[in-house]
C-alpha positions as CSV (number, residue, x, y, z in Angstrom):
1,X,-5.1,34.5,70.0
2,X,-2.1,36.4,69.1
3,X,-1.1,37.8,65.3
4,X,1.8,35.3,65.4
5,X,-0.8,32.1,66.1
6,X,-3.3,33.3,63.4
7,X,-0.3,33.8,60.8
8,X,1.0,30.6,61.8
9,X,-2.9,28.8,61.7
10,X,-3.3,30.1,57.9
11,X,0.3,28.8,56.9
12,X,-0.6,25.5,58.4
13,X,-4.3,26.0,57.0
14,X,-2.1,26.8,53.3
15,X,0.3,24.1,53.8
16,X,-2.5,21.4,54.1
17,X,-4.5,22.6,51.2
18,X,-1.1,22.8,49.1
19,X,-0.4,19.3,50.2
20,X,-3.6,18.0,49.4
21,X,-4.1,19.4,46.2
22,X,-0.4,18.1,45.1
23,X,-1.9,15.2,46.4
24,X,-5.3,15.1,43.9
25,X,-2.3,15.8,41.2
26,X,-0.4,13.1,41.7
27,X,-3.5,10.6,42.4
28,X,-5.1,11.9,38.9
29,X,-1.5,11.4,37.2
30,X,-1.2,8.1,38.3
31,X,-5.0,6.9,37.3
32,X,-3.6,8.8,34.0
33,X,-0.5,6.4,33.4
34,X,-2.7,3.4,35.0
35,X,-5.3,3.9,32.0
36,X,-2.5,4.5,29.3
37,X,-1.3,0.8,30.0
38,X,-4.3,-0.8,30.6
39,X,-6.4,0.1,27.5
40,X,-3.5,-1.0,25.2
41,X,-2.9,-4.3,27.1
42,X,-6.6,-4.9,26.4
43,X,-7.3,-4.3,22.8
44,X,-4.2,-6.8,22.4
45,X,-6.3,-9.6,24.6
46,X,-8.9,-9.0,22.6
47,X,-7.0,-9.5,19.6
48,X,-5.3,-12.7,21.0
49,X,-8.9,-13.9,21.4
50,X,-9.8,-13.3,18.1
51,X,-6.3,-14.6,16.8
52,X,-6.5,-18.3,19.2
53,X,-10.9,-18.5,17.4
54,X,-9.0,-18.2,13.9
55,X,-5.9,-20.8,14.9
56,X,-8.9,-23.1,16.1
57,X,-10.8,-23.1,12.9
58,X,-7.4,-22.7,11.1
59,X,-6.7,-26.1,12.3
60,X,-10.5,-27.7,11.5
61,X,-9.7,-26.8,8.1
62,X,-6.2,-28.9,8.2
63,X,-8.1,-32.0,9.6
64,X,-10.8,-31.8,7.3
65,X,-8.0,-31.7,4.1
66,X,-6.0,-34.1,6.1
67,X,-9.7,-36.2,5.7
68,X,-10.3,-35.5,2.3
69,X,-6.7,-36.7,1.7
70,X,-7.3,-40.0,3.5
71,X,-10.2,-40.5,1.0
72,X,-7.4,-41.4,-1.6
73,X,-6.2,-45.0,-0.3
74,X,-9.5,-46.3,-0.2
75,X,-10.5,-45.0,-3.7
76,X,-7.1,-46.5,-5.0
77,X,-7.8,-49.8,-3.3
78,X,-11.0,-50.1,-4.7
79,X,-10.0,-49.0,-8.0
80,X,-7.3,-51.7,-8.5
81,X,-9.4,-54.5,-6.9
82,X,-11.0,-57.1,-8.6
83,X,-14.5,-56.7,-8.9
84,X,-15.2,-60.4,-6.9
85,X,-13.0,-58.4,-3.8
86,X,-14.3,-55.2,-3.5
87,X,-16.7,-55.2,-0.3
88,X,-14.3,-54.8,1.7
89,X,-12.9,-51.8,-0.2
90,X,-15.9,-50.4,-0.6
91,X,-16.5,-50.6,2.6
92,X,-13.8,-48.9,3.8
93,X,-14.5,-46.0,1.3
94,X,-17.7,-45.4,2.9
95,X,-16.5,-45.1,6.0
96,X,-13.5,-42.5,4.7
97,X,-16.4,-40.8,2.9
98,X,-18.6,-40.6,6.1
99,X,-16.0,-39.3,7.7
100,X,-15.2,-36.8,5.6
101,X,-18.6,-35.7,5.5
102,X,-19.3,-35.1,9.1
103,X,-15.7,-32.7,9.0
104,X,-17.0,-30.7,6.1
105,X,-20.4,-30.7,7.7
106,X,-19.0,-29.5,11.0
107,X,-16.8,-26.7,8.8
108,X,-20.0,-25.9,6.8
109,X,-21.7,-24.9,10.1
110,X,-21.1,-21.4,10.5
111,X,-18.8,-18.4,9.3
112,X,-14.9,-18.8,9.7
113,X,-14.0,-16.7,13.0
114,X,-12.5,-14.0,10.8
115,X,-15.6,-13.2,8.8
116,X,-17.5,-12.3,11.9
117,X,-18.0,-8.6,12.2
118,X,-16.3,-7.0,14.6
């Protein structure tokens, strides 16, 4: 081998080492910007979890006032019917009652989503 085709052999040799470790820079840069987007986007899913669990037992609270609300008619009916008259009423104030209960129960099963640690 001549001078002039080991010179050129440990330019090429240089060239490919240069390449590849602009190469390693780049790829590490990229994984770099990859992570900086990705880690944000997922604390903000987890968040939306957590925020759609509250929403859910935000809205188990409503139905169980909108329940408790319901209770009213009944009471009123059977308050201003005559005593001869009021089975029916009562009646129908049980059942608002029972179905009140089983809400609240159903509420009074475990911690609102928000309370939970973490």
């Amino acid at each position: 081998m001549t001078k002039r085709q080991e010179a050129a052999d440990r330019n090429q040799t240089g060239l490919e080492r240069k390449i590849w470790h602009a190469s390693l820079v780049v790829g590490f840069c990229v994984l770099g910007f990859a992570v900086a987007l990705i880690l944000p986007a997922y604390g903000v899913y987890r968040q939306t979890s957590r925020d759609a669990a509250d929403i859910r037992y935000f809205r188990q609270v409503l139905d169980t006032a909108i329940l408790i609300s319901h209770e009213r008619a009944p009471a009123n009916i059977l308050m201003s019917t005559p005593p001869d008259d009021q089975a029916v009423a009562r009646q129908a104030l049980q059942d608002a009652r029972h179905a009140t209960d089983q809400a609240m129960a159903r509420l009074g099963g475990g911690d609102a989503p928000g309370d939970a640690p973490g």
